[in-house]
C-alpha positions as CSV (number, residue, x, y, z in Angstrom):
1,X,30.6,28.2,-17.2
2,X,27.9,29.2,-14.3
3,X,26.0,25.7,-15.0
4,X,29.0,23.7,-15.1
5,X,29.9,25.2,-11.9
6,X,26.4,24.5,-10.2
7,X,26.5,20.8,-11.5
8,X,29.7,20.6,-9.9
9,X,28.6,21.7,-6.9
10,X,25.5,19.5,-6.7
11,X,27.7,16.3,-7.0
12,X,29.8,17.4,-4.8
13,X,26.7,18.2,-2.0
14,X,25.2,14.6,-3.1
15,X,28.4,12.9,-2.9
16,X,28.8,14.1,1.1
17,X,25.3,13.7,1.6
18,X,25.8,10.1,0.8
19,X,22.8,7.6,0.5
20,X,20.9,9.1,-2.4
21,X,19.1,6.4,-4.4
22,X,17.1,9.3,-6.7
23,X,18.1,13.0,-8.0
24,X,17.5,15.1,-10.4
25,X,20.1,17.8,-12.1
26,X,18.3,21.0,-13.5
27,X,15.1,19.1,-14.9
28,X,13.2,20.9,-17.2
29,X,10.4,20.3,-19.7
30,X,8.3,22.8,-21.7
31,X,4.9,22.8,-23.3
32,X,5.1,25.6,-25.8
33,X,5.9,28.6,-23.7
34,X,4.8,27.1,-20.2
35,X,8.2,25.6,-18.2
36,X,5.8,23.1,-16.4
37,X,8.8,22.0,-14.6
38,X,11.8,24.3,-15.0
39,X,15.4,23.7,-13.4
40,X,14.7,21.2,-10.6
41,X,17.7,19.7,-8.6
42,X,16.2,17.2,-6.2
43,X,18.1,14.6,-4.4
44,X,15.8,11.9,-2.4
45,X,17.5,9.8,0.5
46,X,16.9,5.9,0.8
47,X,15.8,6.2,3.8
48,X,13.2,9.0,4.2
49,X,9.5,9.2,3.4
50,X,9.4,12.1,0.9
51,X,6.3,13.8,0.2
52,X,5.6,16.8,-2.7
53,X,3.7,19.4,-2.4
54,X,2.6,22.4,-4.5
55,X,-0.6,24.0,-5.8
56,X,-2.7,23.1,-8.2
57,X,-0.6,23.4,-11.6
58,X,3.1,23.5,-10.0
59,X,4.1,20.5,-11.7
60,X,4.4,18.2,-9.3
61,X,3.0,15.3,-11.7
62,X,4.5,16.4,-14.8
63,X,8.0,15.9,-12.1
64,X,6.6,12.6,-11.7
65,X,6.5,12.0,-15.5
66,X,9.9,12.7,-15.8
67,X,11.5,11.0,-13.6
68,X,9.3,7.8,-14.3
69,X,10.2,8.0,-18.1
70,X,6.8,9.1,-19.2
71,X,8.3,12.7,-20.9
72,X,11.3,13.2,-22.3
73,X,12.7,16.6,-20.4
74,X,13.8,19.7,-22.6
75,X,16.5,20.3,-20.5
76,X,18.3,17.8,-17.5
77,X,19.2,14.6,-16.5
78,X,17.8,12.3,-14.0
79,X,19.7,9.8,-12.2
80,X,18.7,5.9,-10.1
81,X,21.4,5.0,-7.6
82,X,23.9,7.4,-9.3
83,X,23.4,6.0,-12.7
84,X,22.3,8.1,-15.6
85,X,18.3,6.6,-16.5
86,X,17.7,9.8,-18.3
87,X,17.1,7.9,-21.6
88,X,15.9,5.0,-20.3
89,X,12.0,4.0,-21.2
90,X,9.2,3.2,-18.1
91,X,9.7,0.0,-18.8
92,X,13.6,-0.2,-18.4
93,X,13.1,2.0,-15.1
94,X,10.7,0.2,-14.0
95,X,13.3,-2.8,-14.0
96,X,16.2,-0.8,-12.6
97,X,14.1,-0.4,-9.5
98,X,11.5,2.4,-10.3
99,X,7.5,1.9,-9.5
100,X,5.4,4.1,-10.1
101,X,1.4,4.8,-9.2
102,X,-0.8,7.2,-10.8
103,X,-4.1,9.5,-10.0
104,X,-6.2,7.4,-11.8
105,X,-6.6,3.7,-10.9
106,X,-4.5,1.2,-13.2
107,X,-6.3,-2.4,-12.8
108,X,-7.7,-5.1,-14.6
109,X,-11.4,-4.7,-14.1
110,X,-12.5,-8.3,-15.3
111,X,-10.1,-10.2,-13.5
112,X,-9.8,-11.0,-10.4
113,X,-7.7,-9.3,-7.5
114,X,-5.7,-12.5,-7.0
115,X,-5.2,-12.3,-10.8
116,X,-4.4,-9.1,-10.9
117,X,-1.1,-9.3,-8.5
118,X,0.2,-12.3,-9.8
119,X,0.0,-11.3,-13.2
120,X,2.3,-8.2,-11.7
121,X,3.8,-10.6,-9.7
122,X,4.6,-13.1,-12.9
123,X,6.2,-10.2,-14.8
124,X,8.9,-9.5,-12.4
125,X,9.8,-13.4,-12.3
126,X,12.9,-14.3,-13.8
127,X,11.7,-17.8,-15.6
128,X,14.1,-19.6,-17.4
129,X,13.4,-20.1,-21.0
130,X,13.0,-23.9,-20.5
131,X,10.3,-23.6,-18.2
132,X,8.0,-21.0,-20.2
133,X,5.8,-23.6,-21.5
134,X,5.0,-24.9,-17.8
135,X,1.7,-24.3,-16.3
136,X,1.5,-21.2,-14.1
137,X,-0.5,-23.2,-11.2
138,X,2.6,-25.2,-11.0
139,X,4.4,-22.2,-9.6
140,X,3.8,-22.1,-6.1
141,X,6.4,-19.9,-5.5
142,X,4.6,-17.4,-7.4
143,X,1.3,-18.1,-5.7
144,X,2.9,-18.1,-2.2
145,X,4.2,-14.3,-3.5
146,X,0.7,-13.2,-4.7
147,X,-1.0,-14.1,-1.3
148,X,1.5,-12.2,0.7
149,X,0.9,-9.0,-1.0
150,X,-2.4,-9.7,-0.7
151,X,-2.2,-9.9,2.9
152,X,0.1,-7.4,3.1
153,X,-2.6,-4.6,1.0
154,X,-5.6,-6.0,2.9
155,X,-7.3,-7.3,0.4
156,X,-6.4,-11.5,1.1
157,X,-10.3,-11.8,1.8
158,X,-10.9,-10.5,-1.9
159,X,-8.5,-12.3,-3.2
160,X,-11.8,-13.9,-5.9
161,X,-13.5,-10.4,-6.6
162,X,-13.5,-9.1,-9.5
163,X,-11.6,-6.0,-9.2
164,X,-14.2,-3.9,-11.1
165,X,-16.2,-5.1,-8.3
166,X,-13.9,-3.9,-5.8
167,X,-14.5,-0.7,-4.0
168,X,-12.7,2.4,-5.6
169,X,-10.4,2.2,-1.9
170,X,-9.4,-1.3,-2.5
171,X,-8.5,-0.2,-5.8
172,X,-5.9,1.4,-5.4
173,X,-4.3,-0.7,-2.4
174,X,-4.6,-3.6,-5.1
175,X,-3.2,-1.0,-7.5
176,X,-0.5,-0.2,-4.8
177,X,-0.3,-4.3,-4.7
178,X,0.4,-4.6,-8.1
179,X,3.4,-2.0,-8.1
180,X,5.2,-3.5,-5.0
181,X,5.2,-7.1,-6.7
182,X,7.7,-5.5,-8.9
183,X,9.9,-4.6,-5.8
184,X,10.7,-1.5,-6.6
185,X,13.5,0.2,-4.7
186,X,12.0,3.3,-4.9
187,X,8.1,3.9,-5.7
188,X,6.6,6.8,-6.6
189,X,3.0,7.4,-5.6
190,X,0.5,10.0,-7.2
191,X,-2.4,10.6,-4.9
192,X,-2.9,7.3,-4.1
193,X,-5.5,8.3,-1.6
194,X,-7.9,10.4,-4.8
195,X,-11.2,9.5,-4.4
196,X,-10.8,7.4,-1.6
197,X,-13.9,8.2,1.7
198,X,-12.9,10.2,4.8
199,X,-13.3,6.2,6.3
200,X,-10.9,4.7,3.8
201,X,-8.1,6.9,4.3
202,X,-6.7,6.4,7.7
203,X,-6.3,2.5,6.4
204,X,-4.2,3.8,3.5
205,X,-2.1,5.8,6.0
206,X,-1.5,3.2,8.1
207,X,-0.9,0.8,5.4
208,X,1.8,2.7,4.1
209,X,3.0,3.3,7.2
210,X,3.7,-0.4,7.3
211,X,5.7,-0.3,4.0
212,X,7.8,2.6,5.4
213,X,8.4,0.5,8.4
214,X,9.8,-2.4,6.0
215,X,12.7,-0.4,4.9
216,X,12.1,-2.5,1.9
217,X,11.1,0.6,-0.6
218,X,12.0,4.3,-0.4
219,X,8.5,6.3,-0.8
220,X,7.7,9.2,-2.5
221,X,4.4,10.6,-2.4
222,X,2.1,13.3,-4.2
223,X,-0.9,14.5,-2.1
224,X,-3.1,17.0,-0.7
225,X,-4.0,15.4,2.7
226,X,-2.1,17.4,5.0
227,X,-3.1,15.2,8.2
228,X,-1.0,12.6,5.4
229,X,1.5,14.7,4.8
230,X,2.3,15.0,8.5
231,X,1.3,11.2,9.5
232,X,4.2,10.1,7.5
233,X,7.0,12.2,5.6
234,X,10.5,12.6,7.1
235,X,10.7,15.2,4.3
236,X,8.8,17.8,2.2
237,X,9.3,19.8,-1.1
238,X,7.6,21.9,-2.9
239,X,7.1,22.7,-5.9
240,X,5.4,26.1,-7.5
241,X,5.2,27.2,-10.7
242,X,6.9,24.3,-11.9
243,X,10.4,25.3,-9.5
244,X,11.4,23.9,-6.7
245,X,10.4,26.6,-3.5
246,X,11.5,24.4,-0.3
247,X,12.4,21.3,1.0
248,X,13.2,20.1,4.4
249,X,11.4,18.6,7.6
250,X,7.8,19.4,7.8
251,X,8.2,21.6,10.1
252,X,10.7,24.2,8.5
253,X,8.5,23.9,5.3
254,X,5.2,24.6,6.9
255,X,6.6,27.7,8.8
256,X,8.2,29.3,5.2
257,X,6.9,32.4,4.3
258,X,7.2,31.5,0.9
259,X,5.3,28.2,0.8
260,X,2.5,30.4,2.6
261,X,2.3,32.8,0.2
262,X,2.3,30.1,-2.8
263,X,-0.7,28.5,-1.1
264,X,-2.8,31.3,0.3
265,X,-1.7,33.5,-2.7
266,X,-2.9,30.9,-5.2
267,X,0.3,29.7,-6.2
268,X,1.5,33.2,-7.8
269,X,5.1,32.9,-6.3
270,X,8.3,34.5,-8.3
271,X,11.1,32.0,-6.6
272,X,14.2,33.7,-6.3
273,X,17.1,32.7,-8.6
């Protein structure tokens, strides 16, 4: 009776919050006897840059896994512009509107960056089946697509380098590239700056800066940078010990006793319930 209260009450607060493209209702998933993430109701707004936050081993990728289809939760539901994807694959969320990055770069080492996008490019295309034995070259519209994200991710003047030849920074804005050809409405971003130089950063900063500016793609962002953090999030949560602690502007969560504690005490936070 006390959950189907709470759920109540969470659709009610999303309902008059209104614009909520992405939320979670009491997501759970457990590995044994660790609750990696246990009970989190998250609701994400279109139109705010949401970054996650949390100590080493609060979850905050495993959260990422289950709401990009990668696990299949214990417990909860998650849902994409109020529709239920709970049991959909990463592929089928992927085209409902979902992108996702990870912590380790995803490209094609062999081929080349140009190849790289448009192959991401070609998969979001809707080709009729008439025309699937037609040449790809003939498809300018898919070439004209390829070179704009290129542009767009910096990396137009290596559009013919092999991207295993590619710096481990331009990796992942190709990587980055790669994920907005399948214009995703929301797009979910795992460290994207890991491994990246001090002198590569600010560029990724600033270039997703310029995606947040769009309006085109709702962001929400995993990572450590705090100088990131703060560049570019309209919103913060965090997570410890797999539960959600805080949310809120940046800040209200960096003044919270609680999120101090969970990072200065190691993450050994008991989160009131």
């Amino acid at each position: 009776m006390r959950n189907m209260k709470h759920e109540s009450l969470f659709k009610l607060a999303v309902i008059f919050l209104g614009n909520i493209i992405l939320r979670t209702e009491g997501l759970s998933i457990e590995f044994g006897a660790l609750k990696a993430v246990n009970n989190v109701s998250l609701s994400i707004k279109a139109d705010k840059f949401t970054a996650i936050l949390g100590p080493n081993g609060a979850g905050k990728t495993t959260f990422f896994n289950l709401v990009s289809g990668l696990y299949k939760p214990s417990a909860g539901k998650v849902f994409f512009k109020d529709k239920d994807v709970t049991g959909y694959t990463p592929q089928q969320r992927i085209h409902a509107g979902m992108g996702r990055s990870f912590q380790l770069t995803n490209v094609f080492p062999a081929l080349s960056a140009h190849e790289n996008v448009r192959l991401s490019v070609q998969s979001a295309a809707k080709v009729k089946f008439t025309k699937l034995f037609k040449s790809y070259t003939r498809y300018t519209d898919i070439f004209e697509e390829t070179d704009r994200i290129l542009k767009r991710i910096l990396l137009h003047d290596k559009a013919d380098v092999r991207a295993g030849n590619l710096t481990h920074g331009e990796q992942r804005k190709l990587e980055l590239g790669m994920v907005l050809a399948q214009k995703p409405e929301v797009l979910l971003l795992d460290e994207p700056t890991a491994g990246m130089s001090i002198e590569e950063v600010p560029i990724m900063i600033d270039l997703l800066k310029s995606i947040k500016d769009t309006g085109e793609t709702t962001i929400v962002l995993i990572e450590h940078k705090m100088n990131m953090v703060k560049a570019l999030s309209d919103v913060i949560v965090v997570l410890a010990n797999g539960e959600l602690l805080c949310e809120g502007d940046p800040e209200t969560v960096s003044n919270d006793p609680a999120v101090m504690a969970a990072y200065l005490g190691g993450g050994v936070v008991h989160v009131a319930t």
